[in-house]
Each structure stands twice: as C-alpha cells, then as structure tokens.
DRENTORLO-871247 format. One record per residue (C-alpha): residue in three letters; x, y, z. Coordinates in Angstrom, 3 decimals. Example, Ala and Ser with C-alpha at 12.3 -4.5 7.8 and 13.67 -1.06 7.14 Angstrom:
<sites>
+-----+----------+----------+----------+
!  aa !       c1 !       c2 !       c3 !
+-----+----------+----------+----------+
! ALA !   12.300 !   -4.500 !    7.800 !
! SER !   13.670 !   -1.060 !    7.140 !
+-----+----------+----------+----------+
</sites>
This chain:
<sites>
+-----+----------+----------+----------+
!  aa !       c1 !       c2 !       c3 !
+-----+----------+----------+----------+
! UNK !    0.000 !    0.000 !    0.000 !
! UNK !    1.501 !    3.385 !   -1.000 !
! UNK !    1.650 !    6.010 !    1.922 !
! UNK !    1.008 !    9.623 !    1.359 !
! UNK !    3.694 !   12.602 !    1.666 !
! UNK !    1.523 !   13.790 !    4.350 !
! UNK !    1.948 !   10.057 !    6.403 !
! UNK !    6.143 !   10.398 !    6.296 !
! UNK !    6.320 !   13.955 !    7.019 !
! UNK !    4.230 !   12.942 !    9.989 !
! UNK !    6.639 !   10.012 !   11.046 !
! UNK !    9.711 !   12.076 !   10.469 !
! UNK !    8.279 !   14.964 !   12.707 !
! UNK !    7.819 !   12.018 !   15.354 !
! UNK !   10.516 !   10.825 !   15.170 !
! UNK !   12.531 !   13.833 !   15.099 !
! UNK !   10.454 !   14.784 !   18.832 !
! UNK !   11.528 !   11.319 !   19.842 !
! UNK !   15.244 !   12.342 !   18.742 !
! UNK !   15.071 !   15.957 !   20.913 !
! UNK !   13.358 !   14.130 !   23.712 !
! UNK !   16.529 !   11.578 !   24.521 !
! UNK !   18.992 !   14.773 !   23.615 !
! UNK !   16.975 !   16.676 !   26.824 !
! UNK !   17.161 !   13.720 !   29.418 !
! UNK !   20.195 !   12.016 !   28.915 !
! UNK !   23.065 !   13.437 !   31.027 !
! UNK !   25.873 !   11.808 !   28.157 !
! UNK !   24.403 !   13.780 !   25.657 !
! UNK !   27.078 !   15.603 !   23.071 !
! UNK !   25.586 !   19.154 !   23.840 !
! UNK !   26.907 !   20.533 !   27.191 !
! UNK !   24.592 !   21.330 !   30.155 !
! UNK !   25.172 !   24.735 !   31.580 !
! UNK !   24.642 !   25.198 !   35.086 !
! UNK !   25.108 !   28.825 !   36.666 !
! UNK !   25.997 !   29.525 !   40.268 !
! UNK !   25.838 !   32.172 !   42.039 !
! UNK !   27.266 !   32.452 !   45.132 !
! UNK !   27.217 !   34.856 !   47.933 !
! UNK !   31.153 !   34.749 !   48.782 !
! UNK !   34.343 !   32.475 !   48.849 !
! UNK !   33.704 !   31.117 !   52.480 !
! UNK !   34.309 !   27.283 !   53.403 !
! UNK !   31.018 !   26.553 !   53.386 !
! UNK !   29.591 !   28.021 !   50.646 !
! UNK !   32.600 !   26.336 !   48.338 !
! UNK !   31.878 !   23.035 !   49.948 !
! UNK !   28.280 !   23.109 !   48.648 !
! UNK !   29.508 !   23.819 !   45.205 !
! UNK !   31.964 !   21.058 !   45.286 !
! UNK !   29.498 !   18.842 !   46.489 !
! UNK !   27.187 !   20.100 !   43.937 !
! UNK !   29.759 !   18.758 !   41.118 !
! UNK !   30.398 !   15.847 !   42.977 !
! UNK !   26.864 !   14.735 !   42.776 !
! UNK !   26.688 !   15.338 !   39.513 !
! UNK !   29.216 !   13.486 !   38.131 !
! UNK !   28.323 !   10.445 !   39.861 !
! UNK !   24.951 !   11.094 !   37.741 !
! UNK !   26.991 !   11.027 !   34.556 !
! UNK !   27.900 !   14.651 !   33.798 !
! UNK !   31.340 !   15.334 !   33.341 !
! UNK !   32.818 !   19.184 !   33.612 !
! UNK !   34.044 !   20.091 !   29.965 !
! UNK !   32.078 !   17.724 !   28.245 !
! UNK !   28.662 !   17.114 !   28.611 !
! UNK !   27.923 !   19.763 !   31.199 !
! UNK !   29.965 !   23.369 !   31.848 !
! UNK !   30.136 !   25.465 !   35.372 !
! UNK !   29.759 !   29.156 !   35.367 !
! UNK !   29.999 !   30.288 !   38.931 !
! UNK !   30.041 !   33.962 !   40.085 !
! UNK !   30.232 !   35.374 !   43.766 !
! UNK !   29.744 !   39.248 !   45.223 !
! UNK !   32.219 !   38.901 !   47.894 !
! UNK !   29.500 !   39.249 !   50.725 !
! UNK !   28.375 !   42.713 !   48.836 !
! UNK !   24.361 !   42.632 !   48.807 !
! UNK !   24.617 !   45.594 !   46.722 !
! UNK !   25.962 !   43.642 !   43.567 !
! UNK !   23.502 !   40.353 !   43.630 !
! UNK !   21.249 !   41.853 !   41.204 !
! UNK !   24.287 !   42.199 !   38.767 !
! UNK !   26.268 !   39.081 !   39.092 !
! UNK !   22.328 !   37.180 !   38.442 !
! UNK !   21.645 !   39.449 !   35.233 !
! UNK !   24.972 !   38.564 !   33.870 !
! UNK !   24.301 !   34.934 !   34.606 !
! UNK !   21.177 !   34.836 !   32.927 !
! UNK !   22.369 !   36.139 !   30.180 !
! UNK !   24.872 !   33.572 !   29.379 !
! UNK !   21.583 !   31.456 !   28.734 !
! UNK !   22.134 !   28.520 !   31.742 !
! UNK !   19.824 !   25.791 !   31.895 !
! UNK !   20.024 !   25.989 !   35.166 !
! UNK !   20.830 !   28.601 !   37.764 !
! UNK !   22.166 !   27.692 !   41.682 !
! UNK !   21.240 !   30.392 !   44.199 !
! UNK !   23.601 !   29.558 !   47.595 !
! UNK !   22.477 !   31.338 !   50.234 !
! UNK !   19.334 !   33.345 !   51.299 !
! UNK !   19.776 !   36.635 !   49.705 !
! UNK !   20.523 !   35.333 !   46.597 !
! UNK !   18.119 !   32.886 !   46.563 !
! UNK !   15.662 !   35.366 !   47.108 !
! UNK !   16.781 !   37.957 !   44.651 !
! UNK !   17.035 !   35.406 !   41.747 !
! UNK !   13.146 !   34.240 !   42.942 !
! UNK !   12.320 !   38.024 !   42.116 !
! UNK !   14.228 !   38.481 !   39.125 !
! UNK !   14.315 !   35.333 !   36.843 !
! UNK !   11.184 !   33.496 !   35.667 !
! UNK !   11.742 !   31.906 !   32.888 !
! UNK !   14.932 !   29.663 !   34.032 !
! UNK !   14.792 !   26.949 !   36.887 !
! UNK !   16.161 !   28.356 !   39.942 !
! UNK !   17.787 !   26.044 !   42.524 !
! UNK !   18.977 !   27.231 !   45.942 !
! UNK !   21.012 !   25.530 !   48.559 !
! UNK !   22.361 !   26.691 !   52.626 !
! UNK !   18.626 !   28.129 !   53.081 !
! UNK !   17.805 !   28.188 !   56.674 !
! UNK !   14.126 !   28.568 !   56.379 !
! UNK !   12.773 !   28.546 !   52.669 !
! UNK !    9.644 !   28.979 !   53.912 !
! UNK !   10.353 !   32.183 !   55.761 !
! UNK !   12.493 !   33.256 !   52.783 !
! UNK !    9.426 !   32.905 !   50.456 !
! UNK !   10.908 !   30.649 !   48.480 !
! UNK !    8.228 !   27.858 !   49.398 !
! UNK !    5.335 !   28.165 !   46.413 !
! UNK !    2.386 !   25.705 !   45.865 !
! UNK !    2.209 !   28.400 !   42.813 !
! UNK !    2.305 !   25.789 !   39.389 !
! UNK !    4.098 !   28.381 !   37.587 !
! UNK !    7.067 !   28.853 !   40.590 !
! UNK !   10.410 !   28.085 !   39.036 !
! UNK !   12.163 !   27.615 !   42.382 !
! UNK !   13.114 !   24.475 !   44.743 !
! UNK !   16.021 !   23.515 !   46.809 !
! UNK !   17.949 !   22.242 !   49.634 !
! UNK !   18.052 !   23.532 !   53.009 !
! UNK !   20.708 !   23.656 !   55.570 !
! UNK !   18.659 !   23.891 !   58.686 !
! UNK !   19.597 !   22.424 !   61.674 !
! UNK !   18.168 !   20.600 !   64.783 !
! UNK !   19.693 !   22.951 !   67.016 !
! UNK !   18.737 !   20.347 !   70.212 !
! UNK !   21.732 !   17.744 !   68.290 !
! UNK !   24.086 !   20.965 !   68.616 !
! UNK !   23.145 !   21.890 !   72.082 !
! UNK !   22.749 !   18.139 !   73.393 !
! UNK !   26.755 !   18.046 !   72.383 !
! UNK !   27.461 !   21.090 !   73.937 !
! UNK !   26.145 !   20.002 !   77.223 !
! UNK !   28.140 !   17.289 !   76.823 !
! UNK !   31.706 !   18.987 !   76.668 !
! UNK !   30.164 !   22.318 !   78.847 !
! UNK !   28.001 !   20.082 !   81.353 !
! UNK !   27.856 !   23.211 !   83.812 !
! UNK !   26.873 !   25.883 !   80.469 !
! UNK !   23.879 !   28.089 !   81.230 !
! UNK !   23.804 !   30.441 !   78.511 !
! UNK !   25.011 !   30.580 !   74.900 !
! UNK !   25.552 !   33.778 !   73.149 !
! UNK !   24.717 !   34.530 !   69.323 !
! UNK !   25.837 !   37.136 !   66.679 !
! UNK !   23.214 !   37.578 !   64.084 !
! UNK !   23.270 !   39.832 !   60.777 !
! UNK !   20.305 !   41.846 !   60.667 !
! UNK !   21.003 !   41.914 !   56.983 !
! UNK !   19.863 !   38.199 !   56.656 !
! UNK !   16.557 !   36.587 !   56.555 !
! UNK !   18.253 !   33.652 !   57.518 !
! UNK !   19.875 !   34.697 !   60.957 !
! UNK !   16.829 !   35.843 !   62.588 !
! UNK !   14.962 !   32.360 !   61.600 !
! UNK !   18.002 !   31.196 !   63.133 !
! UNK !   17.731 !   32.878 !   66.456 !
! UNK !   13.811 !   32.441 !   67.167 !
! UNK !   14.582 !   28.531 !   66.263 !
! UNK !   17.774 !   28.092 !   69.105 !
! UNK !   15.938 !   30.057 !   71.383 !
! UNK !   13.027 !   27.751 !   71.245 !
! UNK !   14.965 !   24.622 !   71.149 !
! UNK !   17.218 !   26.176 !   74.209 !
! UNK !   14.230 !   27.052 !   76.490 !
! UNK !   13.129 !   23.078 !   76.105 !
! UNK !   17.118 !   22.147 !   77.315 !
! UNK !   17.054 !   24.905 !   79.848 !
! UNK !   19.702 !   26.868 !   78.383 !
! UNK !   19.343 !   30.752 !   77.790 !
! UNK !   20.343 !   32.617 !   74.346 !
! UNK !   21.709 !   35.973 !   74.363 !
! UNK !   21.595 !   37.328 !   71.048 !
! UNK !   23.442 !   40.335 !   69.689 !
! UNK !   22.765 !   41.732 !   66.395 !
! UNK !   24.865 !   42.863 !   63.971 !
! UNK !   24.583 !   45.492 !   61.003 !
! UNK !   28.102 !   45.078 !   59.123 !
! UNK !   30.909 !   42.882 !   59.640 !
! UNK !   33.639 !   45.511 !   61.308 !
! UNK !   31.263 !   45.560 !   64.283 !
! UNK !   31.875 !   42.175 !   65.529 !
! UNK !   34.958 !   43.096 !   68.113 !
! UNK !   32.912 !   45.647 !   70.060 !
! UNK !   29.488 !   43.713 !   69.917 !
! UNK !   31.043 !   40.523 !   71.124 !
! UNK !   32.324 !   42.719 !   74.645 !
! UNK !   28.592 !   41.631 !   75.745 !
! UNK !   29.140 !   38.434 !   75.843 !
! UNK !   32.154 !   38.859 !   78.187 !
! UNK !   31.014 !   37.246 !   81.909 !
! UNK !   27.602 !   36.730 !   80.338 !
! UNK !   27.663 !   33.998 !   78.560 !
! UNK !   29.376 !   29.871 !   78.588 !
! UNK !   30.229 !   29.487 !   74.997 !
! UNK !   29.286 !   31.014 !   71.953 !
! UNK !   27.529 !   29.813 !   68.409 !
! UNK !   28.484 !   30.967 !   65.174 !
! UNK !   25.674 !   30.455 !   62.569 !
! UNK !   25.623 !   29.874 !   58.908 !
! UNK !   24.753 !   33.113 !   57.626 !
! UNK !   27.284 !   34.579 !   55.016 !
! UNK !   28.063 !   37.763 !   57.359 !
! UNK !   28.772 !   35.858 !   60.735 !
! UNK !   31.312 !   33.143 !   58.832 !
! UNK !   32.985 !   36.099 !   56.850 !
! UNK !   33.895 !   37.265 !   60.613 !
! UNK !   34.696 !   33.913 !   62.164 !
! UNK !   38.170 !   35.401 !   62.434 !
! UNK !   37.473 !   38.206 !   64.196 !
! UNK !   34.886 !   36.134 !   66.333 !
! UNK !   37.325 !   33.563 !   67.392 !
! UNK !   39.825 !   35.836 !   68.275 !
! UNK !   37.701 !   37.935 !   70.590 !
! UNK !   36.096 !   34.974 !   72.037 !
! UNK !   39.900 !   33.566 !   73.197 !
! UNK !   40.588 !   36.499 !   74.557 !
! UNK !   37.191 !   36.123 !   76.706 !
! UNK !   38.587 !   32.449 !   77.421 !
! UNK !   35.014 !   31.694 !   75.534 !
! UNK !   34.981 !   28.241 !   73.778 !
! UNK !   32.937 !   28.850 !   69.932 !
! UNK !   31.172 !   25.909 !   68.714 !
! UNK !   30.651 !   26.399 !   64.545 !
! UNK !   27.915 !   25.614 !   62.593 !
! UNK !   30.323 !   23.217 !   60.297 !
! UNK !   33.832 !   21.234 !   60.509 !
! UNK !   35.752 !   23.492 !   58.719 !
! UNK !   36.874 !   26.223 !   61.382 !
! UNK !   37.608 !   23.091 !   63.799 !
! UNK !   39.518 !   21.350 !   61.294 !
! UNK !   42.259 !   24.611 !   61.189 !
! UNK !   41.923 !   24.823 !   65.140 !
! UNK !   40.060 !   28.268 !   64.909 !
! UNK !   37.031 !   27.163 !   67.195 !
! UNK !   36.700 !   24.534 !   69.387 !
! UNK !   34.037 !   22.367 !   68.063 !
! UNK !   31.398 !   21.702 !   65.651 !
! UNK !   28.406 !   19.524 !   65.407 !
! UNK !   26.111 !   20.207 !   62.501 !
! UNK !   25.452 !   18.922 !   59.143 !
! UNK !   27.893 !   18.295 !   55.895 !
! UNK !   27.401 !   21.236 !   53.590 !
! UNK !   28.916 !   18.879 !   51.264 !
! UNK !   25.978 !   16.740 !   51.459 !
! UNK !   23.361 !   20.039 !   51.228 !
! UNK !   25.165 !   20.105 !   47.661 !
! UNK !   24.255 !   16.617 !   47.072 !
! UNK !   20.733 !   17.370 !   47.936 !
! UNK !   20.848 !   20.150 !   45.752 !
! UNK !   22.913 !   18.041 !   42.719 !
! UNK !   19.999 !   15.514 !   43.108 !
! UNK !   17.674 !   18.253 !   42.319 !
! UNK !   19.157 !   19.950 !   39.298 !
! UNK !   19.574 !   16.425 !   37.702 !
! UNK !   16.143 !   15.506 !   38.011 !
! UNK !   15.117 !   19.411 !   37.006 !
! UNK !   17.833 !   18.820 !   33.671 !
! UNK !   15.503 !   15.530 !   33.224 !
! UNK !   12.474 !   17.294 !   32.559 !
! UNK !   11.086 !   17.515 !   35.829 !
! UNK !    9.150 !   20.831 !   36.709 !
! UNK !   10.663 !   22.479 !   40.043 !
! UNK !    7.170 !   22.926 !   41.275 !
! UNK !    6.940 !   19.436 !   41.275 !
! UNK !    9.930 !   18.703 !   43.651 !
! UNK !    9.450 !   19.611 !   47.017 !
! UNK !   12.468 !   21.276 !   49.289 !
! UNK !   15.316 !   18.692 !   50.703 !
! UNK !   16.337 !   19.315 !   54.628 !
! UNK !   19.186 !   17.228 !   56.142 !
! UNK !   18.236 !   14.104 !   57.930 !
! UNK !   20.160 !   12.906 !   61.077 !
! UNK !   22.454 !   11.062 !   59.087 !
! UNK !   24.059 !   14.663 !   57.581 !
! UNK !   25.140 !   15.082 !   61.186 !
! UNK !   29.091 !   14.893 !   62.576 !
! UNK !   30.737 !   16.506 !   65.872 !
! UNK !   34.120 !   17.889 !   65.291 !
! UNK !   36.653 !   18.825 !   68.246 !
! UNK !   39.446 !   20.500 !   68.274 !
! UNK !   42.172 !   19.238 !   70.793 !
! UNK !   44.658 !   21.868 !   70.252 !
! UNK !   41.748 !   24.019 !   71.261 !
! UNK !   40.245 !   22.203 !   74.401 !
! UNK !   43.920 !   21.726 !   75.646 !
! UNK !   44.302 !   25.928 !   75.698 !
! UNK !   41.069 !   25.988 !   77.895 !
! UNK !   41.892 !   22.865 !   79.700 !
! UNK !   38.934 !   20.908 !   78.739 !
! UNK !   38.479 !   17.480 !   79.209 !
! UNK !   37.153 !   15.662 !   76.113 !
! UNK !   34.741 !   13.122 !   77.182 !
! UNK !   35.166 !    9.035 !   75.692 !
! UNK !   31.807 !    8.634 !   75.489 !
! UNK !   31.180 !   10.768 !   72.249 !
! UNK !   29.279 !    9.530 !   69.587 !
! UNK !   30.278 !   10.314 !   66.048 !
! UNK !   32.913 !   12.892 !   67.022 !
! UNK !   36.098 !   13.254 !   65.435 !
! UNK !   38.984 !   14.758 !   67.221 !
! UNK !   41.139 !   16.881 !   65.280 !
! UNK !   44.949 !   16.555 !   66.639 !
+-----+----------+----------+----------+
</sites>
C-alpha cells in the first residue's frame, strides 16, 4: 500500500520529537549542560556546597568540559551587587541557575522566571518565600537547617555546667533571625538561655562581642554569610574572653580556629541540591519537587584538641560520632 507525503512527514516529525526528547534527558548527551551559580562569597562553606554540587553530579553522569559546563560567580559578601552578578548569569543562557544562600536565593526568585532556579544553605525557605504551591514557581532547593537540640545536646556534653550561649546575628539576613527564634526555642526546652546580639556590618563584631564577656558559657556561630565572613574576628575575641565557639560546620575546627562543631555536611546540602538539578535537567518541573532538609544522618561533631587543651577541657570518651582533630 503506498503512503502519502503527508503520512512520512508525519513520522519524520515524530521521530525527530523522539530524537530531541533523549537529547533533553540524557546526562551523556554531546551538547553541554550549563549550570550557573551564584554564590554569595568564597567562604568554606559556601565552596563546599559547590563542590558537592559537582560531585553529585558526576556520579549522575555529567562530566565538567564535556557534557555539562560550570559558570559560577560570587559578590564577595556585597548585597549591593547580587542583582548584577544574576543578570549577567542569565544572560549567558544557563539551563540551570544555583542560588547559595538566602539573599541570593531570594533575589534570583524576584528576578528570573523563565529559568529553573535552585537554591542551597537556606535556613528557612519557607520564611524566605521561596516555598510556592504556585504551578508556575520556578524555584526548589535544599536547606541547611539544623536541629539545634543535636548541637546543644553536644554542647552540654563537653560544657556540662553551660547556662547560657551567646549569638551574633546579621540583621542583613533573613536567615539569621529564623536562626535565632529557632535556638531560642529549642534552648528554652534544654534549659539553656540565648543571648543574642545583632549585627549590622561585619567591622562591628569586636565591640558587639564585649557583651558576651562574663555573660555567657560558649558562643555559636551560625551559617549566615556575614557571621562566617567574621569567624576570624569572632574567634579571636572569644579567646581572649577564654570563651569556647562551637561552629555551625567542621571546617573552622579542622584549622583549630574554634573549638568544636556539630552540625550537618554542607557537602551533602550540595548533594541534595545536585539531586535536584539532575532531576530538574531531566524534565522535571521544580514545582513538582518539594524542598530537601538534612536528615540525622548529615550530622558529625568535630573537636578540636589543640583548642580544648588551651582551655583545659576534658574531652569526654563517650562521644558519639565525634572526630577529634589533633
């Protein structure tokens, strides 16, 4: 039977759909992937996200340089220049674009539409307003918030006599004052007290931190982009206040700036967040995947025993997943 013009045309047009289809979900396709990041500034954390972020991805089967390309941008910790760094991003034409951190996140949920958005080290996406049951929102993620009674419950354990734990918070961050309403609710439940001390801009971390002097047991540093940009300056006041600092992540224990951590991988929250941009590369609307927040098995305690020796501290055996860092 002879077919019509008409009746080819119409299988080559499948079949050429069919073709595009397997280009757009397979990760060893020839055309490269671009995925955009933009981060807020070049701080442990924040790097450890994006290399977890790659990480992730390549065990999925994308491979930097040929089937998928990185361009990643940061403003330094300069709120003033988001806007900027995510126009030029967008116009390089990404398929997808990585917010990391709350104000970013936040700015690209205002400013780009018609690319999928991805954040990761959120606090509180829902606080952010970056939770939408909208089925046009172009925006999902992975959170970094923490069970602040895992943190605390390990503090107790090195500080069993600590009362009252003192936190800096950036008044310039959604994020931070999420934070502070969430330890102080989780401390009232352990009987410990939270003084909190905002902050407007980095340089005045010295002279806010005198408050905590003879006020408080130990101090938390948060995840917020303007408290780890002043870890420095926070650990150095708080030694000279004989005040142990417990970190929100491993990596100021690791170099022996604080004396402990207990919170979750931010190498993992990249994971999350690599899991994510796969499935949203495979065709998968970002309204239909719903936020990723660490599980118990993201947690690890880090101590420093360079740093418990200078305050003569006594590192209990008993610790459970706790690394000591000689």
């Amino acid at each position: 039977m002879l077919r019509s013009p008409k009746i080819y045309a119409a299988f080559a047009v499948i079949a050429l759909i069919s073709l595009l289809s397997i280009f757009k979900t397979d990760p060893n396709r020839s055309a490269k992937t671009l995925v955009a990041i933009a981060n807020y500034g070049p701080h442990s954390s924040l790097l450890q996200t994006i290399d977890g972020i790659k990480e992730e991805l390549t065990k999925l089967g994308y491979t930097e340089g040929e089937n998928i390309n990185y361009e990643i941008s940061d403003v330094n910790f300069e709120t003033s220049l988001i806007i900027q760094m995510l126009h030029k991003l967008k116009a390089s034409k990404p398929d997808v674009i990585v917010a990391i951190s709350t104000p970013i996140a936040q700015a690209a949920k205002n400013l780009i539409k018609d690319i999928p958005v991805i954040y990761a080290n959120v606090t509180n996406p829902e606080e952010a307003g970056l939770v939408s049951d909208d089925i046009d929102t172009n925006i999902t993620g992975a959170s970094d918030r923490q069970d602040f009674s895992v943190m605390l419950d390990f503090a107790k354990k090195l500080l069993p006599r600590a009362k009252t734990v003192g936190v800096l918070y950036s008044l310039g961050e959604a994020n931070d004052a999420s934070m502070v309403d969430a330890l102080k609710k989780t401390a009232e439940i352990l009987s410990i007290n939270v003084l909190a001390v905002p902050i407007e801009h980095t340089r005045d971390v010295a002279t806010r931190m005198r408050v905590f002097k003879g006020n408080v047991d130990f101090i938390y540093t948060g995840s917020s982009g303007a408290i780890q940009a002043s870890l420095p300056a926070i650990a150095s006041t708080a030694e000279s206040m004989k005040l142990p600092v417990f970190n929100f992540n491993s990596a100021e224990v690791m170099s022996h700036n604080v004396l402990a951590s207990y919170g979750i991988s931010h190498r993992q929250i990249g994971a999350n967040a690599g899991q994510i941009i796969h499935r949203v590369l495979l065709g998968i609307k970002p309204v239909d995947i719903k936020p990723v927040y660490p599980d118990k098995a993201d947690y690890a305690g880090f101590i420093s025993r360079k740093r418990a020796a200078k305050i003569e501290l006594a590192i209990p055996a008993d610790l459970k997943n706790v690394t000591i860092v000689d």
